[in-house]
N, C-alpha and C positions, 0 to 999 in steps of 0.2 A: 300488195306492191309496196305499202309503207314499211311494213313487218321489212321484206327485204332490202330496201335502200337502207333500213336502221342498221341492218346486218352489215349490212358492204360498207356503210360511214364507222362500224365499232370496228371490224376487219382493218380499217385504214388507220382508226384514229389508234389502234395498237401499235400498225403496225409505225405509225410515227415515232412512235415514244420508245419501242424495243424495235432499234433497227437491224437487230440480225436476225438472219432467217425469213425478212421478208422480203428477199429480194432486193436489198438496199447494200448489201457489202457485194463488192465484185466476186464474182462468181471463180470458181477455183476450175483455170484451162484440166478437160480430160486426160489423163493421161493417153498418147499413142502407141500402139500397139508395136514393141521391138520387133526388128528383123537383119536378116543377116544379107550386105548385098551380093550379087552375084559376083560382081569382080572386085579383086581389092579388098585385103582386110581391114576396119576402119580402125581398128586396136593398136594408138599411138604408142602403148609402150611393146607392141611387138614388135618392134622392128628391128634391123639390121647392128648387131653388136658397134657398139661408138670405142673408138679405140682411141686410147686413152693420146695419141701423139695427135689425133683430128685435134684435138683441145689444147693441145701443149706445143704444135708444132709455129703457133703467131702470138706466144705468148710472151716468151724473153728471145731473143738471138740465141742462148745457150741451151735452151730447151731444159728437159728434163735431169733433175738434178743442181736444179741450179736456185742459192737461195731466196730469189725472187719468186720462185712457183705458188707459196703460199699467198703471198700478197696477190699475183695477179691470179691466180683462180678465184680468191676472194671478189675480186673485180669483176670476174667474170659472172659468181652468182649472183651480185649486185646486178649487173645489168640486168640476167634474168629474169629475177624478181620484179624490178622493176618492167620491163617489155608485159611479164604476164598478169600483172594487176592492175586493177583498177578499183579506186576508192572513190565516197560518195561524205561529203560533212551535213550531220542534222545539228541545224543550231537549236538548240532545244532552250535559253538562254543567255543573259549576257555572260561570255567567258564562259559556256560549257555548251563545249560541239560535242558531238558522238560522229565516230569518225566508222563507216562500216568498207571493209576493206575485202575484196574478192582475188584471189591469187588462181591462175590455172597451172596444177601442178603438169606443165608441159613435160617432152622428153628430153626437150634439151635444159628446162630447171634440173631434173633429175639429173642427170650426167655433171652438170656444173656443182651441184650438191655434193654429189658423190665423189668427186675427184676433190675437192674440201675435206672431206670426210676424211677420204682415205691418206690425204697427205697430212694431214692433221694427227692421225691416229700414226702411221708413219714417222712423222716430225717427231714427235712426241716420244712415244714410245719404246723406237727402237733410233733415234739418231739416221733415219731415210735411206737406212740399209735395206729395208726388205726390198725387193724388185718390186714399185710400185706399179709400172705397165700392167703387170700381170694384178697385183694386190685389186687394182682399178677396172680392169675387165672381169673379174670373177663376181666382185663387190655389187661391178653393173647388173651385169646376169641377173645375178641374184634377187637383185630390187627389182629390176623390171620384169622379171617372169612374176613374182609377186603382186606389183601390180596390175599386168594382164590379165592375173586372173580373174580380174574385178568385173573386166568387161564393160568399163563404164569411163567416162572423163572425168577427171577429180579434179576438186577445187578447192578451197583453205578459203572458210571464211572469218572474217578477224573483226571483232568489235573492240576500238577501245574510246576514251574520255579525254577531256585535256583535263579534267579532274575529278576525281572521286571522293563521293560525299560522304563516305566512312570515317575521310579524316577530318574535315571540316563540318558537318553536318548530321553526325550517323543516324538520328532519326530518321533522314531520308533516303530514300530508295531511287534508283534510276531504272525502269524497267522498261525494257524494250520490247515490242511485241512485231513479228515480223512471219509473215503469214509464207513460212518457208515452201510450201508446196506451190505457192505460186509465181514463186521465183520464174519464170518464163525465159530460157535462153533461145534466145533470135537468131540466126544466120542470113544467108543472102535468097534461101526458099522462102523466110518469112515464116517458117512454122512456128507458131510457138510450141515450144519443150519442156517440159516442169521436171524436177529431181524423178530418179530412182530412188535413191535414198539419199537421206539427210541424218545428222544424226540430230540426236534425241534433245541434246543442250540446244539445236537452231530451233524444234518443234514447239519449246514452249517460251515463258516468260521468261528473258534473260534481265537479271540484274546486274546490274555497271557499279554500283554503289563504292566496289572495294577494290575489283580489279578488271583487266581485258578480260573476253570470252572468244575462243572460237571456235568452230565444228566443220568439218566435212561434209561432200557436199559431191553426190555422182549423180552422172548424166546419161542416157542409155545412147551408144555409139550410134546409131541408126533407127528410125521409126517410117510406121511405115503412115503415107502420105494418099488417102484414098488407095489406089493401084501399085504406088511407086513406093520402093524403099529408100528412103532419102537420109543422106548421111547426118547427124547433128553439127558435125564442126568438117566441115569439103576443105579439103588441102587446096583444092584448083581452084575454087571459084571465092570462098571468103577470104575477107582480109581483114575480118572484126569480129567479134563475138559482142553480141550484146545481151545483156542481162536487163528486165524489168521489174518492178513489183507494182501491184496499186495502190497499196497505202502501207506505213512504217508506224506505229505508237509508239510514243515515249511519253512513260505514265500518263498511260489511257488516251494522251491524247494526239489527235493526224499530223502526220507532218506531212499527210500526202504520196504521191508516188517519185518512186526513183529507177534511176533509170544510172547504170553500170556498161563502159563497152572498153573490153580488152584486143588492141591492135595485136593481131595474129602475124602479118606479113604484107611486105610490102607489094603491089604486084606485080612489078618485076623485081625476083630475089636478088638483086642488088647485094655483094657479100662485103658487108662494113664491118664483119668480124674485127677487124685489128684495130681499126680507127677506136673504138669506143671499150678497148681494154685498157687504157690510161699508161701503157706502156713498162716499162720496171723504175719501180721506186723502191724506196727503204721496205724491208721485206714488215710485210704486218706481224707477222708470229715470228716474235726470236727464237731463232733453231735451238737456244740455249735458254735457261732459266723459266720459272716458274709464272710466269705470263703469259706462257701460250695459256693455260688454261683460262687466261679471261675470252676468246672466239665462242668456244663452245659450253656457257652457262645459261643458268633457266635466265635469260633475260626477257621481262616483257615488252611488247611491241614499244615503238617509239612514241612518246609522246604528242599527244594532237596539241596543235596552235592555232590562232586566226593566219599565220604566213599562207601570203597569197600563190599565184603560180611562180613553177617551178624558174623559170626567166627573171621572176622580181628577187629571190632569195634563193640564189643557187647551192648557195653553202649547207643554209638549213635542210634543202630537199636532199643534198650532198650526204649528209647525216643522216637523214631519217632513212633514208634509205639503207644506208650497212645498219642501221639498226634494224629494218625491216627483216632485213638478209640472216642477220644473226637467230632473230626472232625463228623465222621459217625454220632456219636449217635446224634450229635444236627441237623446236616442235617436231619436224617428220621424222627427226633419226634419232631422238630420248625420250620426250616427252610421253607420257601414258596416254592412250586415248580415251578422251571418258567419251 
């Protein structure tokens, strides 16, 4: 009997000192088995062709063709971006946050992307002669049968610093460690969800040291629920998506759990479409000279600060935002994927 208490007190007093694998890190949720429901396809970028005047038609009084387009679609994927993300600040120090940021590349980012894209490329290149209606429905097609194929919900995740120690420091390292399969998305069943796939840069050690990082991030449309095949993200009943983890490192050490929730929809869809496009102003990309090309360059995400919410420093969130915008948009339609 001593022999064995010795055993179970050395088992314990290990298991103190090397706390993994004994039970002591939160346990990584099962993945649930996909399924396909009976009514209703859940494949948000299957749907119904968006026709490029749905977007254009509360945008100027003049509608299409008119040099405000560029500026207000700009507007437009501002808002998006902003409705489908949600960020989360780890004070890691004085004056250095790490700022982790979760975007759902929705249907309706997509379309507002895309109609960027193509009047951009339009503007640009040919002087807004091609017939963009058409340029913008083919364009669409095209992306979203692409991401259908995926069969999964995607997301953009973005880590950046309000400063990097490469240039001040470079000895040191900022390394994040962020236990990607346990990412857990919640809806209003309560299930929790962990990725389909991740890639490979969220799976291990990310270093901050010199620049942002950020990776993709799919969700299987539907799992099934004991008996029931239950949707990941219900058009009818949620109005949030929440996002979990149990613990976040920054070099080696907790900063505990965090906790991410992107507002999907109001519940009753109330259409404030026009209210929140800022109306027409000076058009952002001059139809003429060599400035439009500052929209769409490799710019990195915006800058992290201590500025508090959005209500105290409207200006700053005002900013960071088309910088968000910019960020995104050149990431999904240039950027290489590593």
């Amino acid at each position: 009997m001593r022999a064995l208490r010795l055993r179970l007190f050395l088992i314990y007093f290990v298991c103190f000192l090397f706390t993994t694998g004994c039970g002591t890190d939160s346990p990584q949720p099962a993945p649930l088995p996909t399924c396909t429901p009976p009514t209703n396809d859940p494949n948000p970028y299957r749907t119904p062709d968006t026709d490029i005047r749905q977007l254009t038609q509360q945008l100027t009084p003049e509608g299409l063709g008119n040099q405000y387009l560029e500026q207000d679609a700009f507007n437009l994927l501002k808002k998006e971006v902003k409705n489908w993300s949600a960020h989360e600040d780890v004070f890691v120090k004085e004056n250095l946050i790490v700022r982790i940021t979760i975007t759902y590349i929705s249907p309706e980012l997509v379309d507002a992307l895309i109609l960027n894209q193509v009047a951009y490329v339009a503007m640009k290149n040919f002087g807004g002669s091609l017939p963009l209606p058409t340029l913008f429905t083919e364009e669409l097609k095209s992306v979203k049968r692409w991401l259908a194929k995926r069969e999964e919900h995607l997301f953009l995740m973005t880590l950046t610093a309000s400063e990097y120690w490469s240039k001040i420091a470079p000895e040191h390292d900022l390394i994040i460690d962020i236990p990607i399969k346990n990412l857990a998305l919640t809806n209003s069943s309560e299930i929790p969800i962990i990725p389909s796939h991740a890639d490979m840069i969220l799976e291990n050690q990310i270093n901050l040291q010199s620049n942002p990082e950020y990776g993709y991030l799919g969700y299987p449309l539907a799992v099934m629920n004991g008996v029931d095949c239950i949707l990941s993200l219900d058009q009818q009943w949620d109005t949030s998506m929440t996002f979990s983890i149990p613990d976040i490192k920054v070099n080696y050490s907790s900063k505990g759990s965090i906790t991410w929730a992107i507002g999907m929809q109001p519940f009753l869809p109330v259409n404030d479409f026009a209210k929140n496009l800022g109306g027409a102003t000076a058009p952002f990309i001059p139809l003429t000279g060599g400035s439009s090309d500052l929209i769409l360059q490799e710019d990195p995400p915006p800058a992290v600060n201590g500025i508090g919410k959005e209500v105290e420093n409207a200006q700053y969130w005002d900013t960071y935002w088309s910088g968000m915008s910019r960020y995104i948009w050149y990431t999904l339609t240039t950027r290489a994927h590593h």
